[in-house]
C-alpha positions in Angstrom: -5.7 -11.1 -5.2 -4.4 -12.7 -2.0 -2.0 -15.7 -1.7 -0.2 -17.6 0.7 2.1 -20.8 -0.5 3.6 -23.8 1.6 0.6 -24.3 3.5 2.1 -27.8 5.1 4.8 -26.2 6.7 3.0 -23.3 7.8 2.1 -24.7 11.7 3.4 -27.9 13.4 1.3 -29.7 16.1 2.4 -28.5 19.7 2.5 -31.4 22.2 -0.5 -33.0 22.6 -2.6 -30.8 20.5 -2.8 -30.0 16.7 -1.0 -26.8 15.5 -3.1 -23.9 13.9 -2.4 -20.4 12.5 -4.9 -17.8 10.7 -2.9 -17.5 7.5 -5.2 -15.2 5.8 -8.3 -12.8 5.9 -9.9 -11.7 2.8 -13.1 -10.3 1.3 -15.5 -12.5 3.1 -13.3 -15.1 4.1 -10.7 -16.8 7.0 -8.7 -19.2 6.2 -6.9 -20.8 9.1 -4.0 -23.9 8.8 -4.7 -27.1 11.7 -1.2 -29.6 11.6 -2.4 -32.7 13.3 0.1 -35.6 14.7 -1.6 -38.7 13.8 -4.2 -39.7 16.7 -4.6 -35.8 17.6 -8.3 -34.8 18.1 -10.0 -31.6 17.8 -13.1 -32.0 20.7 -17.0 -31.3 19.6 -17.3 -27.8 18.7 -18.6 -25.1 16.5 -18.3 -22.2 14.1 -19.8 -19.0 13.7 -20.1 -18.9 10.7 -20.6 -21.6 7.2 -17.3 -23.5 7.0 -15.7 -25.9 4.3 -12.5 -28.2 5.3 -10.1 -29.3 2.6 -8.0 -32.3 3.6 -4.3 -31.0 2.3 -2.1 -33.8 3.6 -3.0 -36.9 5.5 -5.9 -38.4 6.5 -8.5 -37.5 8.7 -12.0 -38.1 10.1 -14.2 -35.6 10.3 -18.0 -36.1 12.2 -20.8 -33.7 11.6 -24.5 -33.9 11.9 -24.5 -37.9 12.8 -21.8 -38.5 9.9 -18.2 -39.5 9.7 -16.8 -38.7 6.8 -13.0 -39.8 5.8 -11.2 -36.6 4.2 -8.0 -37.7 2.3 -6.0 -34.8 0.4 -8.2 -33.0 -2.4 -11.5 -33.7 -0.4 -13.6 -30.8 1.1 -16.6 -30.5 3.0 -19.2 -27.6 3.7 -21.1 -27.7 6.9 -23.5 -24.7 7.7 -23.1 -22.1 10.6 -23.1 -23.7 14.6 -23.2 -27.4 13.1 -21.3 -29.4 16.2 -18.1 -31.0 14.5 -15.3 -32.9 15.4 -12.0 -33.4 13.4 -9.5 -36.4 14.6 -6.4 -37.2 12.2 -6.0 -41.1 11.4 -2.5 -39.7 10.4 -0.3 -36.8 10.3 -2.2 -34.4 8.7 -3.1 -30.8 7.2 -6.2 -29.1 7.4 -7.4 -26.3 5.7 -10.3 -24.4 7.2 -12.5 -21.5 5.4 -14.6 -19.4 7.7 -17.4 -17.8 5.1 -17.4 -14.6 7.4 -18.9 -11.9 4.9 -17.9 -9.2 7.8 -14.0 -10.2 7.3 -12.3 -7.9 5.0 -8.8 -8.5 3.2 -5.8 -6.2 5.1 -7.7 -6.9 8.6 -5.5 -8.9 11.0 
């Protein structure tokens, strides 16, 4: 088993972009912590691998294949490997990212 606790006060945004920090690897997965100020935006981009975003604190919008979806804490969303995204925060917020790498392996930093 692998844990990590106090995930809201793991990262704080830095200026005028949101905070993130890789906060675990494990048997085929990444899990990576964004803190967004309310207003931050992460730009278009992409992702290796199949991803799912869990909304821990905050709101925030998150735009995928044509779709905007609003993501309030407790709500997830899977998109599939190199699907453009964008993630902007409505308010101060925490995201939770899982990369569904089946190369990464737990004790691997």
């Amino acid at each position: 088993m692998t844990d990590h606790h106090g995930l809201i006060d793991a990262v704080a945004p830095r200026g005028a972009r949101p905070g993130v920090k890789r906060i675990m690897v494990a048997d085929g997965a990444r899990v990576i912590v964004f803190r967004f100020a309310a207003g931050q935006i992460l730009a278009e981009h992409k992702a290796a691998f199949p991803i799912l975003v869990q909304s821990i604190d905050g709101h925030i919008e998150f735009t995928a294949d044509g779709r905007t979806v609003d993501l309030h804490p407790g709500d997830v969303a899977h998109l599939s490997a190199r699907l453009l995204h964008e993630v902007r925060a409505v308010t101060d917020a925490t995201l939770l990212l899982t990369m569904l790498d089946p190369a990464a392996a737990t004790g691997e930093e």
